[in-house]
mmCIF file of the C-alpha atoms, coordinates in Angstrom:
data_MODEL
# 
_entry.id   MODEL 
# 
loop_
_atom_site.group_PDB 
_atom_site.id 
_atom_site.type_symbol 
_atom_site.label_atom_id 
_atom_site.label_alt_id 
_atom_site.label_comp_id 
_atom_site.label_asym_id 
_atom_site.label_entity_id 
_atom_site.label_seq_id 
_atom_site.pdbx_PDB_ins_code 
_atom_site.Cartn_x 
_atom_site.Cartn_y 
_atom_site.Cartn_z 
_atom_site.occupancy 
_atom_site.B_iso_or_equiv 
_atom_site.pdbx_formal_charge 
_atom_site.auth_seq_id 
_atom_site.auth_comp_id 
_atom_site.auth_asym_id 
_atom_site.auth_atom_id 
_atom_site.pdbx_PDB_model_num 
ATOM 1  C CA . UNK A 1 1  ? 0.000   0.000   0.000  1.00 0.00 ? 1  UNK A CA 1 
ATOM 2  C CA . UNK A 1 2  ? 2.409   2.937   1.109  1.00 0.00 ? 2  UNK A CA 1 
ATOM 3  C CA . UNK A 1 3  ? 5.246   1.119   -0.027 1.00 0.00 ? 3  UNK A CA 1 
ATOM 4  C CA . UNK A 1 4  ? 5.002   1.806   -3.377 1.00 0.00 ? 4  UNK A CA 1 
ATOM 5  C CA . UNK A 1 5  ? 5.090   5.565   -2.642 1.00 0.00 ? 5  UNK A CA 1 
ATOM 6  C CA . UNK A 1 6  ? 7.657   8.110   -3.244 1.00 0.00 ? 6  UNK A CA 1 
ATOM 7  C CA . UNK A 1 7  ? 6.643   9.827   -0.043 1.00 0.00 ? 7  UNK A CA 1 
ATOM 8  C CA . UNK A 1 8  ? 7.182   6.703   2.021  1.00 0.00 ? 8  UNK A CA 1 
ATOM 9  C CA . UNK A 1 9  ? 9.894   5.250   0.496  1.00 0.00 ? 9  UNK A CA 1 
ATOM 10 C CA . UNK A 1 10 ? 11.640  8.573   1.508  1.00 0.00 ? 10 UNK A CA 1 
ATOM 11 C CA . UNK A 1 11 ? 10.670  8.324   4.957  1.00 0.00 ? 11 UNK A CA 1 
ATOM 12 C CA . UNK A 1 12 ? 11.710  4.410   4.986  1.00 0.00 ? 12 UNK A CA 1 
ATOM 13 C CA . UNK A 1 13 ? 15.026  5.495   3.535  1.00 0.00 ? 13 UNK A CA 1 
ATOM 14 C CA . UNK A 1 14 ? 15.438  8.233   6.399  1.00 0.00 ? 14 UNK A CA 1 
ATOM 15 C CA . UNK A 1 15 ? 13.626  7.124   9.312  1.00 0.00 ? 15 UNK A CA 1 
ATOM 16 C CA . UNK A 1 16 ? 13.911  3.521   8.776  1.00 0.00 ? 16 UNK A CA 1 
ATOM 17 C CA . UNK A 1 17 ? 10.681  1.723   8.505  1.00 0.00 ? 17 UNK A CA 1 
ATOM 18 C CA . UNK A 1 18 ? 8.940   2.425   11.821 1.00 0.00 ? 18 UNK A CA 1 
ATOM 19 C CA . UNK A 1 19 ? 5.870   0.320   10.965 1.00 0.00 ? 19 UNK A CA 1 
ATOM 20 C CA . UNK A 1 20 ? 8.152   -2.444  10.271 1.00 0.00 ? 20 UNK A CA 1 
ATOM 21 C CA . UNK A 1 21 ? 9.869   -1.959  13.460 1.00 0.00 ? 21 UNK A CA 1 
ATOM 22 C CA . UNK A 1 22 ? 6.495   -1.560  15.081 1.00 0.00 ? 22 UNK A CA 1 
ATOM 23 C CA . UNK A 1 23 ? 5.024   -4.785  14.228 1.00 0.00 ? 23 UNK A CA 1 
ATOM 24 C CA . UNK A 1 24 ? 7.700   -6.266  15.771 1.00 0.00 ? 24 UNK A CA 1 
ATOM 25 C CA . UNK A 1 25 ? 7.534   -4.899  19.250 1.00 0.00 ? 25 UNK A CA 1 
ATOM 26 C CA . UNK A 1 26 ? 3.933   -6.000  19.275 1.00 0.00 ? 26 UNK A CA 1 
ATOM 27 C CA . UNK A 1 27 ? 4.515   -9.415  17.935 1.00 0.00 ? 27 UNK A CA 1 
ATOM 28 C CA . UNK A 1 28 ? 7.063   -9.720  20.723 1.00 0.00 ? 28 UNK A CA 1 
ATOM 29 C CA . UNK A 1 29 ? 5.251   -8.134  23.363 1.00 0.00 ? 29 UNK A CA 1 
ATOM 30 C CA . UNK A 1 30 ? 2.374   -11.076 22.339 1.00 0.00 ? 30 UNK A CA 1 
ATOM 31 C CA . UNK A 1 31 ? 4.450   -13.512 22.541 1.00 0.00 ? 31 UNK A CA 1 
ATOM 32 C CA . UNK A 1 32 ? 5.855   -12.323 26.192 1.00 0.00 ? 32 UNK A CA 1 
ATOM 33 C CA . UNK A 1 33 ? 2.487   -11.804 27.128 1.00 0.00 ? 33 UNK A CA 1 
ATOM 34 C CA . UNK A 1 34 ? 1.623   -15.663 26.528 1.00 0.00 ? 34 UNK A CA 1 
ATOM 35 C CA . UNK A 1 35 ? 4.551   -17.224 28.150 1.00 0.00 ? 35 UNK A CA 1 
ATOM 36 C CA . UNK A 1 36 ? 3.610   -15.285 31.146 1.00 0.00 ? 36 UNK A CA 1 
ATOM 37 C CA . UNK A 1 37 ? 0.238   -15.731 30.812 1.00 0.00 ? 37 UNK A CA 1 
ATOM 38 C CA . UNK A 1 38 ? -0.632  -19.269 28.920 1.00 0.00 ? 38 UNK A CA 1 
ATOM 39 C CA . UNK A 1 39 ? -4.049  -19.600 30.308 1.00 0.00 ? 39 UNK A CA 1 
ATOM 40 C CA . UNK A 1 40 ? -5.505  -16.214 28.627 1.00 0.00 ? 40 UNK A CA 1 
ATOM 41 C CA . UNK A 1 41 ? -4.716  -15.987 25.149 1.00 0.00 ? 41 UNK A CA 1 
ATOM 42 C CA . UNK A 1 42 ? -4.091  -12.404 24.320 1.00 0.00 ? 42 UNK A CA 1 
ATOM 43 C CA . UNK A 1 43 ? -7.097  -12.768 21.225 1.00 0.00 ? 43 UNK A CA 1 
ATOM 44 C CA . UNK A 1 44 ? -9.112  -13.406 24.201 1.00 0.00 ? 44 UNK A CA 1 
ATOM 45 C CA . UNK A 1 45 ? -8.444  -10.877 26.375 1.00 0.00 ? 45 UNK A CA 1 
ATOM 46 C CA . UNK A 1 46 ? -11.898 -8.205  26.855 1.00 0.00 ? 46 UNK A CA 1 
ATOM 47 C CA . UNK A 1 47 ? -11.371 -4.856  24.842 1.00 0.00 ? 47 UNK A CA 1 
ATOM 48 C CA . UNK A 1 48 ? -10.465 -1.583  27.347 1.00 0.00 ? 48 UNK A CA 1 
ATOM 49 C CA . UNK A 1 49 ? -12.844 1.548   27.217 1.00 0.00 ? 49 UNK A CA 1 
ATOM 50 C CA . UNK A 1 50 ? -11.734 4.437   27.566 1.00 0.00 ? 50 UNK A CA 1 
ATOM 51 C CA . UNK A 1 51 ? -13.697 6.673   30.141 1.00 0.00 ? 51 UNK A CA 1 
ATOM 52 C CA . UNK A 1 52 ? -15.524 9.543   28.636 1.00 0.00 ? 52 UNK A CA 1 
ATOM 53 C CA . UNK A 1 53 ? -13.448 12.574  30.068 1.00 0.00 ? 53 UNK A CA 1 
ATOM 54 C CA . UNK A 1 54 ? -15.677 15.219  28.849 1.00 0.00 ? 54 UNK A CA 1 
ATOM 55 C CA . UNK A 1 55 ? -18.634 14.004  31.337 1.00 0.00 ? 55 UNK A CA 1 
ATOM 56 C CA . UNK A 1 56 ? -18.688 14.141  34.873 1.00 0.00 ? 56 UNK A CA 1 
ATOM 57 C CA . UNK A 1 57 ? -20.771 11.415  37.021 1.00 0.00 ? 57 UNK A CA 1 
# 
């Protein structure tokens, strides 16, 4: 998709490719997160919400 970009391929060639590098860190962060925690796959895990900061209870 971006790849085949000038714009990107700039950034890649300056930057380095951060979503690259991203994807990464997340796959290993997954795969920390099930050695430490086999019995709760991290698929499985509930979704956070955020709290609504512009209301007040």
């Amino acid at each position: 998709m971006f790849q085949e970009t000038p714009i990107f391929s700039r950034l890649v060639d300056e930057r380095g490719d951060i979503p690259a590098q991203v994807r990464g860190e997340a796959e290993r962060i997954r795969r920390d997160l099930a050695r430490v925690m086999p019995w709760a796959p991290v698929s499985d895990l509930p979704a956070r919400t955020m709290p609504d900061r512009g209301r007040r209870p």
